[in-house]
C-alpha positions in Angstrom: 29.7 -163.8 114.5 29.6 -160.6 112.1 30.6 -163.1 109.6 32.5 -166.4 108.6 35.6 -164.2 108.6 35.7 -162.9 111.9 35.1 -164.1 115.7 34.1 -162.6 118.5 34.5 -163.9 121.7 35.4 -163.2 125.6 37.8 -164.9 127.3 37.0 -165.6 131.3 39.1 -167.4 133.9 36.9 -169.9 136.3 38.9 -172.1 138.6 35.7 -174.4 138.7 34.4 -175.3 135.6 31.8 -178.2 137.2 29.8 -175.1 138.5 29.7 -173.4 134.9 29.0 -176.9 133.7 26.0 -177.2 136.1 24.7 -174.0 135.4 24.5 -175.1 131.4 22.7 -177.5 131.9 20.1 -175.5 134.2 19.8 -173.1 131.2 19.2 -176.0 128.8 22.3 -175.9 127.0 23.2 -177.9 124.2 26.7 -180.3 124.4 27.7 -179.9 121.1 31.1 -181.7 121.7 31.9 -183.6 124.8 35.2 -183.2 126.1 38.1 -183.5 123.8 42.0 -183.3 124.2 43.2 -181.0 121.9 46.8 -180.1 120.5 48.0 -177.0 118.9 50.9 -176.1 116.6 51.9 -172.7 116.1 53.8 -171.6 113.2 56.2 -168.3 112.3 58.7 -167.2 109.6 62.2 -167.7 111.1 62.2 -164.3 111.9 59.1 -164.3 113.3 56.6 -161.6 111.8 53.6 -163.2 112.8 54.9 -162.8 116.5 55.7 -159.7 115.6 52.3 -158.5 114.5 50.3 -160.4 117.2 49.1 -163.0 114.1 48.2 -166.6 114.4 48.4 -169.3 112.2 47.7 -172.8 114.1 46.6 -176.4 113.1 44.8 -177.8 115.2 43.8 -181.3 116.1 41.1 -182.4 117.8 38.0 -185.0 116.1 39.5 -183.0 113.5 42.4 -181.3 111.6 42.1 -177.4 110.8 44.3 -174.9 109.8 43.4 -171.6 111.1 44.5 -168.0 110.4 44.0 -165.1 113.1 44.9 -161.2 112.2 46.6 -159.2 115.1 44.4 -156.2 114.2 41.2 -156.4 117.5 38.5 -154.5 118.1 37.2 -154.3 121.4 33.4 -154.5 122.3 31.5 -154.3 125.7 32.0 -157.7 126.1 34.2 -159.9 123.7 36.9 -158.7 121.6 36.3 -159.0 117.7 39.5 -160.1 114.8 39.8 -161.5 111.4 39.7 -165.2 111.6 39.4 -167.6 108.4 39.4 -171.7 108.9 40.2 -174.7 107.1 39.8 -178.2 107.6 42.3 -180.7 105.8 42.9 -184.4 105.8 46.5 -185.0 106.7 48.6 -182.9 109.4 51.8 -183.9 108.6 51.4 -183.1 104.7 49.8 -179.6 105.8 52.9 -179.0 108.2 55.0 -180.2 105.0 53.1 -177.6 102.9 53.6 -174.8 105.9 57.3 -175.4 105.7 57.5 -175.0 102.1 55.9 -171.7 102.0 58.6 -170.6 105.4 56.9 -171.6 108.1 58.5 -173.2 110.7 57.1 -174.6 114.6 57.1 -172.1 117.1 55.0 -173.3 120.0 52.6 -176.2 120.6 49.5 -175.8 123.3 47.2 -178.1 124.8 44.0 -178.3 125.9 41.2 -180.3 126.8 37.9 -178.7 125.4 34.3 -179.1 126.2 31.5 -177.4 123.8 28.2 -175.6 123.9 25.7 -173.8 122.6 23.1 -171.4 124.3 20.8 -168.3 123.5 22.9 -168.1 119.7 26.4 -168.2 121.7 29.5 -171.0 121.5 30.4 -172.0 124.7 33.4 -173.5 125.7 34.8 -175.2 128.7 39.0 -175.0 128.4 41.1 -176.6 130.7 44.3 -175.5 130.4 47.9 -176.2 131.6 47.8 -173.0 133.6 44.3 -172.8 134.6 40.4 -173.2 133.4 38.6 -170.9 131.4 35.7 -170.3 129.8 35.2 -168.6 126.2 31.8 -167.2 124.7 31.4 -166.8 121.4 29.0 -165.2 119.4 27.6 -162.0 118.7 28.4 -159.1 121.4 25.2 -157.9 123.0 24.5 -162.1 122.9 27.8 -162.5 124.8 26.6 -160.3 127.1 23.7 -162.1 128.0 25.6 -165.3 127.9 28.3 -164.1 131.0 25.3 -162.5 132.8 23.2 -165.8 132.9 26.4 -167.3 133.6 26.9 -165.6 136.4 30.1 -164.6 135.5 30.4 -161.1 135.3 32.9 -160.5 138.4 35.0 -163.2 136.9 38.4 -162.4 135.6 38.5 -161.3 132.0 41.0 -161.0 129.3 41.1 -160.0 125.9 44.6 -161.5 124.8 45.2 -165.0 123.3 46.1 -168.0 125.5 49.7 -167.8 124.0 50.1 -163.9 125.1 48.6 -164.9 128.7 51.3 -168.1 128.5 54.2 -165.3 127.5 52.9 -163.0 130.6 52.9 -166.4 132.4 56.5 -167.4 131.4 57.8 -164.1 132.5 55.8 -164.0 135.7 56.9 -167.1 136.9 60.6 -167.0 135.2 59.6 -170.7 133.4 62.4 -171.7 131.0 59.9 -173.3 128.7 58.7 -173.2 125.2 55.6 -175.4 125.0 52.5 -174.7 126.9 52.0 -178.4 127.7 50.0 -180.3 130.9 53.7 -182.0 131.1 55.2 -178.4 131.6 52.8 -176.9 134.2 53.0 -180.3 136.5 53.2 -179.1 139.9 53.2 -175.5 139.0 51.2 -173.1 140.9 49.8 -170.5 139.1 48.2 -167.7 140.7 45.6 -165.1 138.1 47.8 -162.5 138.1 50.4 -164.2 136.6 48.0 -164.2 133.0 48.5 -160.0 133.1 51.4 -158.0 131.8 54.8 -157.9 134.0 55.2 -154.4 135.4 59.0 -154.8 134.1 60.5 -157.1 131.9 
């Protein structure tokens, strides 16, 4: 990354994630973190400016607890898309959600995943199965990114630059799902084909 303040990453979705896994560990690739579950909590104003202006702020647990704030401002490289990011760890999630409500905000959304981590050639890799599908995020400098997909041999693989909650909004309106949480409990049984992660034509 530029540095500790921002990320830059690209966001690819691979049905098969043994094969990606496989090829990892042809390249010598470090598992930094096996596979974990991993539960998300979004939070807004009651009003919703943070939606508004494409802006995260998450805790998430995993191993860990970690409050996170993402900036809707991106900037678009060849390969990964770059934003402010800043990142906490704390101790207690329910005190930290207490805190969050205190300052006025309020659960939007939660999101799952189950995550696998790792490293190669300077570059985070990460295996994400989600409720709609698998992907596979790079993270790192650009021109490493780069290098990272191509070794991958990922380049004709479906790419998008927009959060897993934006593709879960396009997916929502694509499918007409009357849902709120991107859970494993709330895709069970849904099919969902990859052009139901790009914009509607219409709302």
């Amino acid at each position: 990354m530029a540095n500790q303040y921002t990320e830059t990453e690209a966001k690819l979705y691979v049905p098969d994630l043994d094969e990606v896994r496989a090829k990892l560990e042809t390249l010598g690739a470090h598992l930094s973190a096996p596979r974990v579950f991993e539960r998300n909590v979004r939070y807004d104003t009651l009003d919703e400016k943070l939606r508004a202006k494409n802006g995260v702020l998450r805790l998430r647990q995993d191993t860990r607890i970690r409050l996170t704030f993402k900036d809707g401002e991106r900037v678009a490289g060849e390969h990964g898309t770059t934003r402010f990011e800043a990142e906490v760890e704390v101790s207690d999630f329910d005190a930290m959600e207490v805190i969050l409500g205190k300052l006025g905000y309020f659960r939007f959304m939660v999101y799952e995943k189950y995550r696998t981590t790792y490293e190669l050639h300077g570059t985070e890799v990460t295996l994400d199965e989600m409720p709609y599908g698998n992907f596979v995020e790079v993270e790192g400098e650009d021109e490493s990114i780069g290098r990272v997909i191509t070794a991958l041999e990922l380049q004709d693989a479906p790419q998008f630059r927009n959060s897993y909650v934006v593709l879960f909004e396009n997916v929502r309106r694509r499918l007409n799902l009357d849902i709120r949480d991107l859970s494993f409990e709330n895709f069970a049984g849904v099919d969902v084909p990859v052009i139901a992660f790009s914009p509607p034509l219409r709302d």
